[in-house]
N, C-alpha and C positions, 0 to 999 in steps of 0.2 A: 504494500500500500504506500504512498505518497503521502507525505505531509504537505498540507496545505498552507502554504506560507503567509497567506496575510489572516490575520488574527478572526479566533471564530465567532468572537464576539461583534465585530466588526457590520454581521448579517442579521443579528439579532433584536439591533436597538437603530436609533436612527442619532446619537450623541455619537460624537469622535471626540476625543480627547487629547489634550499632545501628550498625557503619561502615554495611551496607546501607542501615538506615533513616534516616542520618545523609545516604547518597546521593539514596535516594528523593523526600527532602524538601528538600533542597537547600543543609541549612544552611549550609554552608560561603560556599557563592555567594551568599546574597542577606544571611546574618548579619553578612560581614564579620569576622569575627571576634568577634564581642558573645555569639553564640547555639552549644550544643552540645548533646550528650547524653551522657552520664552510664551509667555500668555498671547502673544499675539500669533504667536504659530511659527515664529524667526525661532531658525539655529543661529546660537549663541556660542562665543567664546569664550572662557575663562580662564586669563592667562595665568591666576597662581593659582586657582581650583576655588577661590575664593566665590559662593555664589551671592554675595553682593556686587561683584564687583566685573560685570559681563558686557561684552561688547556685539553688539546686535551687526549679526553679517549682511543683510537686506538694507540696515539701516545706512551702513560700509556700501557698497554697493549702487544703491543711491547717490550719496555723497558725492563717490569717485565718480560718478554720471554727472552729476552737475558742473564737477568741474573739468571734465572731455576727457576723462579715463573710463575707456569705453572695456567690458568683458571682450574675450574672457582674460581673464589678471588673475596672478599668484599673487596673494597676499600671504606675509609675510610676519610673523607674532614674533616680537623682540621678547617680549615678558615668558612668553611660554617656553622661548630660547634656554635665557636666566632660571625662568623655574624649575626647568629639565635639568640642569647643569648643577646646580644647588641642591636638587633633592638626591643625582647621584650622591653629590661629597657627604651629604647627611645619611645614606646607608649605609657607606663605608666605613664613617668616623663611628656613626652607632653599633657598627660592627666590630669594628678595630675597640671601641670600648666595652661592650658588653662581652669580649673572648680577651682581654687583657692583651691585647696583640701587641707588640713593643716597635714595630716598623710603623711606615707610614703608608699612603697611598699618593696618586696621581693618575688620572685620567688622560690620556692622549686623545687629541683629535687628529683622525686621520683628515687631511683636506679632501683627498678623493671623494668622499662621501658628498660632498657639497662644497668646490671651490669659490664661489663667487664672494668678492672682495667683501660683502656688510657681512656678507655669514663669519667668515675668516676674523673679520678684523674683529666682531664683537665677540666671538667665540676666545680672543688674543687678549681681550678687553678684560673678559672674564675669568679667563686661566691666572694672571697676575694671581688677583682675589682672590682664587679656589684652588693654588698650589695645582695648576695643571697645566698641559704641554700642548705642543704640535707635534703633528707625524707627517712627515715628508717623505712620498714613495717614488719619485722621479726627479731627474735633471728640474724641471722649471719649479714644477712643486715646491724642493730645497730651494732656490732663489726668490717662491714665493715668502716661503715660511723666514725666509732669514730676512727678509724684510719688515716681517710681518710682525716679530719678535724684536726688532729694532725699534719698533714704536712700545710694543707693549714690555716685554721682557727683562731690560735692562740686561748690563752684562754680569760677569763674573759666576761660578761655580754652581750658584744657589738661583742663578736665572733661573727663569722659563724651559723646560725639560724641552728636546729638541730630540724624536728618532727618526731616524732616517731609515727605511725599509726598500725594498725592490733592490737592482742588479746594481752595479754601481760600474764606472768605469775611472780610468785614474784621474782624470779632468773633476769630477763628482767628489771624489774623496780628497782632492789637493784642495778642493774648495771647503768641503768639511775640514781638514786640517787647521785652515789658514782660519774659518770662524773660531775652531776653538781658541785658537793664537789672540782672534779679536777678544775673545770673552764668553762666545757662546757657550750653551750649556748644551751640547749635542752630542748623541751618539750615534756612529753609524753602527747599523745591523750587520754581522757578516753574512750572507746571503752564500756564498761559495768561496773555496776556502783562499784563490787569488786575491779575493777582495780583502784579504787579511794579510796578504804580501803587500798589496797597494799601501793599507793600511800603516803598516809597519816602517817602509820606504820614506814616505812621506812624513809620520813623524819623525824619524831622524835626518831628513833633509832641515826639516825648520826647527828644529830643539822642540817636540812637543809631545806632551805623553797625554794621548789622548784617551778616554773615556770610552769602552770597546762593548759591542753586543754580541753574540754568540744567537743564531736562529739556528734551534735544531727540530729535527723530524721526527715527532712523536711516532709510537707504533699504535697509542690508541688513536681511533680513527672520529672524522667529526660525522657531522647529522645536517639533514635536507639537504638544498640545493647547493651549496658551498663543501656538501661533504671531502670532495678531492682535496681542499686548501689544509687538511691533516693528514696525519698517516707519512707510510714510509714514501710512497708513489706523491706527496705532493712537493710544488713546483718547488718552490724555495727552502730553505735550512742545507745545514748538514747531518749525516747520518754520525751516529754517534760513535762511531769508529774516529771520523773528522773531526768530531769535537773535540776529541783526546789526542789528536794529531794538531791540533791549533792550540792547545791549552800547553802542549811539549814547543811549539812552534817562537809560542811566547813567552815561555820559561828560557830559551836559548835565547833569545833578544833581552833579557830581564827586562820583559814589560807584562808579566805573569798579573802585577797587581793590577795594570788598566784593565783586563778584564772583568767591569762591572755589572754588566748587563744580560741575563737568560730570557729568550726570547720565543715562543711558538706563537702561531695562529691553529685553531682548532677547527674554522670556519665563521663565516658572516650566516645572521639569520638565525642562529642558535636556537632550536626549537625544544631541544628536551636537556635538561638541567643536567641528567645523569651523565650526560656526554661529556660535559664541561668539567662535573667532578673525577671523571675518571684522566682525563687529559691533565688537570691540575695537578692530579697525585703523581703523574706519570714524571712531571718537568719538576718537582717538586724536589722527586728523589734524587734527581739528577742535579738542580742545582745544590743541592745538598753534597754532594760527590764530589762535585766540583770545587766548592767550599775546601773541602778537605783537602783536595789536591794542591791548595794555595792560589786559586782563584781570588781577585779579588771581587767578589759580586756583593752586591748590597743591590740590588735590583731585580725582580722577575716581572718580567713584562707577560701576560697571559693572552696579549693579541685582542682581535676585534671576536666580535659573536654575538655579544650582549641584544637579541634580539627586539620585536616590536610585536606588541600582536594585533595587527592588523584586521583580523576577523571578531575580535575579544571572543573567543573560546577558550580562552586561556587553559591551550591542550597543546600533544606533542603534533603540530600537523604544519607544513609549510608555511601559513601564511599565519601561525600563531604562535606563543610558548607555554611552555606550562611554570611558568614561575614568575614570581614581580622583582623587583627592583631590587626589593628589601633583602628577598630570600637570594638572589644572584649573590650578592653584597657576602651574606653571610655565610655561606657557601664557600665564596672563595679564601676570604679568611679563615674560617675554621680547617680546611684541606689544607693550607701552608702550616699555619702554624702547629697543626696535627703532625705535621710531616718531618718540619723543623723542629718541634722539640724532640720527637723519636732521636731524631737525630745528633741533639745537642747545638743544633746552627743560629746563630741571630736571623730576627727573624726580616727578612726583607721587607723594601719598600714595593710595595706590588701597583702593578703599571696596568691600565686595561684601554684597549682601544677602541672606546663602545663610541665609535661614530658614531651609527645608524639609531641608537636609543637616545642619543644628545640631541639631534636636531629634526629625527620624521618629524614631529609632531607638531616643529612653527609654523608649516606652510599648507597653506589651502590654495587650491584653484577653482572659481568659480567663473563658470560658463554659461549663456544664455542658450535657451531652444531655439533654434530655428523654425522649427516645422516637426508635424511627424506625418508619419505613415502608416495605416491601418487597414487591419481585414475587417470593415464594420459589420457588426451585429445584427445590422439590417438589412434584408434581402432586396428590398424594394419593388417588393408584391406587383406592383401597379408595372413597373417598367417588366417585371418578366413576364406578365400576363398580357401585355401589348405585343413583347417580343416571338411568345409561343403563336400569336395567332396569325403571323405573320409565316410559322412553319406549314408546309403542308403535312408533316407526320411531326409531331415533338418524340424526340429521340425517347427513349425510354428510361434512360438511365437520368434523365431532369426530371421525367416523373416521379421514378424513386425518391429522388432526393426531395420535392414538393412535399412527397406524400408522407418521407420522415420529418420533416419539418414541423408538419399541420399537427401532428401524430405524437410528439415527440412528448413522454409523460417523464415522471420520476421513476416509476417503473421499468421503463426499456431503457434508460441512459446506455446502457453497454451494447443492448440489441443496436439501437439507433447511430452507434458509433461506429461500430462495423459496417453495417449495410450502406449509410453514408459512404464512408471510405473507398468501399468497394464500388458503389455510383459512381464517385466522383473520379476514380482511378479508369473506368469503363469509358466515362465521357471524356476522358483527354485522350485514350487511344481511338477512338474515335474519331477524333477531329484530328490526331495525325495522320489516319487515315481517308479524311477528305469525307466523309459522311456527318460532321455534325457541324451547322455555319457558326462563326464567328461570335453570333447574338447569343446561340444555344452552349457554350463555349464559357461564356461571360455567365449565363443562368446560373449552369453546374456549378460556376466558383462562388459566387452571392450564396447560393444556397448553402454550399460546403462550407463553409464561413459560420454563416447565420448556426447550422446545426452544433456547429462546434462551440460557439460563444453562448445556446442555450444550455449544451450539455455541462459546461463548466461552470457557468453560474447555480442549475441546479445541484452540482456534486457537491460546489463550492459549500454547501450549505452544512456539511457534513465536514467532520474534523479531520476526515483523509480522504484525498481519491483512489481510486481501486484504479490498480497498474498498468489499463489500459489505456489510463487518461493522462498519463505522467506527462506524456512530451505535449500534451494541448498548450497547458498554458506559456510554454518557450513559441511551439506552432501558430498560436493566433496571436503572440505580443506585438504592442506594438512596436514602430522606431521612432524615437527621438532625437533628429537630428542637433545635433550643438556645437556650437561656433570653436573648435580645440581642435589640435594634432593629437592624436593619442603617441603617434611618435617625436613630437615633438615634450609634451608633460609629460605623458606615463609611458614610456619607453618599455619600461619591465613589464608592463600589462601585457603589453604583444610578445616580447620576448621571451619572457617565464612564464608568465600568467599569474603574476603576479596580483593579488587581490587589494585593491584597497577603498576604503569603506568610501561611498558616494552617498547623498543625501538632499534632497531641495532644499534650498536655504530658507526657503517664505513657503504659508501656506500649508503646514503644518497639523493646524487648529482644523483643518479641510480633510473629510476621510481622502487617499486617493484611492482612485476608483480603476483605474488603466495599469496596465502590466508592461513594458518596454525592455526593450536594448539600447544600447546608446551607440548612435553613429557621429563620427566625426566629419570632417569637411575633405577629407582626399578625397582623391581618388583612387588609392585602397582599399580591395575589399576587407583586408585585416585591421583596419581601419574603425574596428568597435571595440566595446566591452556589451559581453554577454555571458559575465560569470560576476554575481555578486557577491558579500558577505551574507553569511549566515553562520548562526554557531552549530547547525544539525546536517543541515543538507547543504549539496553541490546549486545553488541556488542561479537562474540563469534568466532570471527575469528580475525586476527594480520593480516595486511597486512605484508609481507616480499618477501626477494632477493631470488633469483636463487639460490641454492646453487651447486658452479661449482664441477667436480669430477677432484681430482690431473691426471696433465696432464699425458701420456704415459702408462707405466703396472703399474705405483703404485695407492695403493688401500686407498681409504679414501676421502676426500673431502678438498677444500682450506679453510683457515680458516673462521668462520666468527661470528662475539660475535655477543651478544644481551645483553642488561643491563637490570636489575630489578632495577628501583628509589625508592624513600624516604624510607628505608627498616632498617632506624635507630630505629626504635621502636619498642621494644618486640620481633621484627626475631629470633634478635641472641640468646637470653636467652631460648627461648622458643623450639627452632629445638633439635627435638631430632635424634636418633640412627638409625632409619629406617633400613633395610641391612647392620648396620655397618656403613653407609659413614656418618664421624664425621665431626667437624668443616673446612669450606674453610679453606684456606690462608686470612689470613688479611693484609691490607696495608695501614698505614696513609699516605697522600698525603698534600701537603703544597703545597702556590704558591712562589716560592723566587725570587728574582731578576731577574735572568735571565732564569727563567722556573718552571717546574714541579718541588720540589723535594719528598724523601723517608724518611720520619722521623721515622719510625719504619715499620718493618716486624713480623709478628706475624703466624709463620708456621702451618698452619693445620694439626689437627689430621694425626697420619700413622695407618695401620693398627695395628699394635703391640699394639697403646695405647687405640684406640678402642675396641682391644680384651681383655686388662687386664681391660677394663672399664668395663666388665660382664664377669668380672673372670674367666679369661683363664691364664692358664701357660705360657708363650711362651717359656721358657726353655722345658719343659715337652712336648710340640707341636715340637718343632725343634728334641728333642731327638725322640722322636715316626715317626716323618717323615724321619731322617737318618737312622735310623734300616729299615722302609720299602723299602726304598732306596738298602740299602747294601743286603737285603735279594733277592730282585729283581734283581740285578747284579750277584749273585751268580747262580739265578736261569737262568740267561742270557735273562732274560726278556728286559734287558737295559741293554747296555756297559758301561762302566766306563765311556765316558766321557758324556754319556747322563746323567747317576747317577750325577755326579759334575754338569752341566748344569739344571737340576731341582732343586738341592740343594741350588742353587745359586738362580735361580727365588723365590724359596720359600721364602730365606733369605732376597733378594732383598722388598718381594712383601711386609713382616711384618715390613721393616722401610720405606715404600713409602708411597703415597700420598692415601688417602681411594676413590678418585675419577679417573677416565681414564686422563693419562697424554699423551695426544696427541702431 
């Protein structure tokens, strides 16, 4: 049987409520506390969980309308940044105090996750404050981050934590060298065991005993989709034969003591806690080992993982975790210092790279409808009873389908869904066959339609469907077109499949009544989302609104958003070019005093700078398009003032916006 996803109470009463719709959509579960809805039916943001203290997204939305910031725009929660960031160091410290733990902690941000300059520099802002670092996995990343630490960091030993991960080559590490020489407080990772020659060379070229990482390859293995990034088979570390080969390599150089730093990655996306305890025990004992051998370590870095859960299931499943914040926290500390005192070792300062839990959750995209597309409910009686009488035989298989129609009780739901089925599959080979016209063609599908939208209405009525009707309501949903690249914002949606919780922003307090997919503006057919959250089921329809059409002759429809949540991680770095349509509008959002404010606008891509992004003229384009222009007016193809009126759109369209500005 099929569970029926929009709630059962829903058919029973004619009241909608926004706890319902608050239920529907799950905020509670996947918001954490950040996200809510509001008496008026607006989802709400809540940048320190505080519910006095909420910023109305409709009301946002609006605003950014009046003042020509048109959807769809990433809006951007600096508080929620802050709040994330701070409730990490408060699990840690409460954990480091409640197990007596005598080390410290530190948080790395990787930049990967989310390079763009306000995220960096405030995330740089806040490490000062919260005794936490950067992580640098490339050539420019490192010249980001040394930058980036030059404003915030200050220099000398006790700066700002600096690691450096990925491959390195000697240009990379003479550059790390010479930071530490400045003052930096940086380590590189050895990734393979050259990079520990470079390493080495380079400090004693410039007199410097630098600060050493060691990435070794666990044999326990990680979990979901990042499983490969542990184990012996993953890309980076050394095998631990290597480790003991570099730890002797540095003992002949006497620089045995820079060896401060033990370092794994287990995997990103961390779904099931037990993975991360087993991996922790695993580097644990090793750097304990290590320890002994005359290591100097006073650091374990345990890499990135620290998951998000996306669906709030809060279970072991991809797009979820089974653990919180608190219990990760506790978890990791209790494994170390369980390990180190078996052992007799001090207990280290322990490093975690939970990019993807620091910042999914400041960033919303919200998108306007365009339009949708439906199979309606409605046969439209009158047009097929004009059309049959126009046949000189109506095919049989439209009669079928009439006569389940007329017919159709609570009793035969399952009879009537078959014999439908079978009509309406009779009437298409039919007409590929050249025996059933055009009109009788169009019948079949109204009907097939209409029977389908009565059968699930009356199942609907009941707390499951019977398994015959599973795929109707994906089969009759409808589409809702919206102004977005899905490979431009949600990249991982098309890629992995990545799930992440969507929502109307307004309209709330309004049962909705329509089942949808959501299409973007390619033209791509992979180019939707049609897999939602749920915490039960593979859910592959959204419930959503009406959407109404502008009153009188004007053409288009009244507005109506929808959000895409926690979409702070990887989105934005990662969307590329699709059809041209380049980066939204950005908008950081604060909460002040007395409301919402605007602390930076960040203009999306225009067409113009999308086109010179894959090397287009736009001089050379504008010049080629005015000559066609002028030649066309000569030829009296187009008047003068049609010629200036296209000259103008053209000009217009290469410094506008790459998405429809409704």
């Amino acid at each position: 049987m099929a569970t029926v996803t929009t709630p059962k109470n829903a058919f029973l009463h004619g009241r909608w409520t926004i706890e319902e719709a608050a239920k529907l959509y799950g905020l509670a579960d996947w918001g954490k506390g950040y996200v809510g809805v509001n008496q008026a039916g607006n989802v709400t943001v809540l940048p320190t969980k505080d519910p006095t203290r909420q910023i109305d997204l409709a009301e946002v939305i609006s605003g950014l309308r009046e003042r020509g910031i048109h959807t769809p725009v990433l809006l951007r929660f600096n508080d929620i940044l802050e709040h994330r960031l701070r409730e990490i160091r408060k699990s840690f410290d409460d954990a480091i105090t409640e197990q007596q733990y005598t080390g410290g902690y530190c948080c790395v941000y990787p930049i990967k996750v989310n390079q763009q300059r306000h995220i960096c520099e405030q995330v740089a802002n806040l490490a000062v404050q919260l005794q936490f670092g950067l992580e640098a996995g490339s050539k420019p990343e490192l010249l980001a981050v040394l930058g980036l630490s030059a404003v915030a960091g200050g220099p000398g030993v006790n700066g700002m934590p600096i690691i450096c991960n990925g491959f390195k080559d000697s240009e990379f590490i003479e550059t790390v060298i010479l930071a530490t020489k400045l003052g930096r407080n940086i380590i590189p990772v050895v990734e393979k065991f050259s990079e520990l020659e470079l390493i080495v060379k380079h400090a004693k070229a410039y007199g410097v005993r630098p600060r050493i990482g060691l990435r070794v390859k666990l044999s326990s293995k990680g979990a979901g989709r990042w499983e490969s990034s542990a184990g012996v088979r993953s890309k980076f570390g050394l095998f631990i034969s290597e480790v003991i080969t570099a730890v002797e390599y540095l003992r002949k150089h006497e620089m045995l003591d820079c060896l401060n730093l033990l370092h794994c990655h287990v995997g990103s996306q961390l779904f099931d806690i037990r993975v991360l305890k087993n991996a922790i025990n695993e580097l644990t004992h090793i750097y304990c080992e290590l320890s002994k051998m005359g290591a100097g370590l006073t650091m374990l870095d345990i890499g990135g993982g620290m998951g998000v859960d996306y669906d709030g299931s809060q279970s072991a499943w991809h797009s979820s975790i089974n653990y919180t914040v608190q219990e990760y926290a506790a978890d990791v500390v209790y494994r170390i210092k369980a390990v180190c005192d078996d052992a007799k070792v001090t207990h280290p300062t322990i490093l975690t790279e939970s990019g993807r839990a620091m910042v999914a959750y400041g960033s919303v995209l919200v998108m306007d409808v365009l339009g949708t597309s439906r199979f309606e409910a409605d046969p439209d009686m009158p047009a097929i009873e004009a059309a049959m009488k126009l046949e000189q035989e109506v095919p049989q298989p439209v009669l079928d389908l009439l006569d389940t129609y007329v017919n159709l009780t609570d009793r035969n739901l399952v009879e009537a869904f078959h014999d439908s089925t079978q009509a309406r599959d009779e009437a298409m080979s039919l007409f590929s066959l050249g025996y059933i016209s055009l009109q009788m063609r169009a019948a079949a599908e109204r009907l097939f339609w209409a029977i389908g939208h009565k059968i699930l209405e009356r199942a609907s009525k009941k707390s499951e469907l019977p398994d015959e009707f599973e795929s109707l309501p994906e089969s009759l949903s409808d589409i809702y077109f919206c102004n977005f690249s899905l490979f431009q914002s949600m990249p991982d949606s098309w890629a992995i499949d990545q799930l992440f919780p969507i929502v109307p922003i307004h309209r709330l307090n309004e049962q909705p009544t329509r089942h949808g997919v959501l299409s973007d503006i390619t033209c791509d057919s992979d180019g939707k989302i049609d897999h939602f959250v749920d915490k039960r089921i593979d859910k592959k329809t959204l419930e959503l609104h009406e959407v109404k059409n502008l009153p009188g002759d004007e053409i288009g429809v009244e507005p109506y958003y929808i959000g895409v949540f926690l979409l702070g991680a990887y989105q934005e770095i990662l969307g590329d070019l699709h059809n041209l349509l380049g980066d939204t509008h950005a908008v950081h959002i604060s909460l002040g005093e007395t409301g919402w404010e605007i602390d930076e606008v960040i203009d999306g891509d225009t067409v113009e700078e999308v086109l010179q992004y894959v090397q287009y003229d736009i001089a050379d384009m504008k010049r080629a398009m005015r000559l066609d222009i002028e030649a066309a007016c000569r030829q009296n193809r187009l008047t003068l003032a049609e010629g200036k009126s296209l000259m103008k759109y053209y000009d217009d369209g290469l410094e506008g916006y790459t998405y429809l500005e409704t």
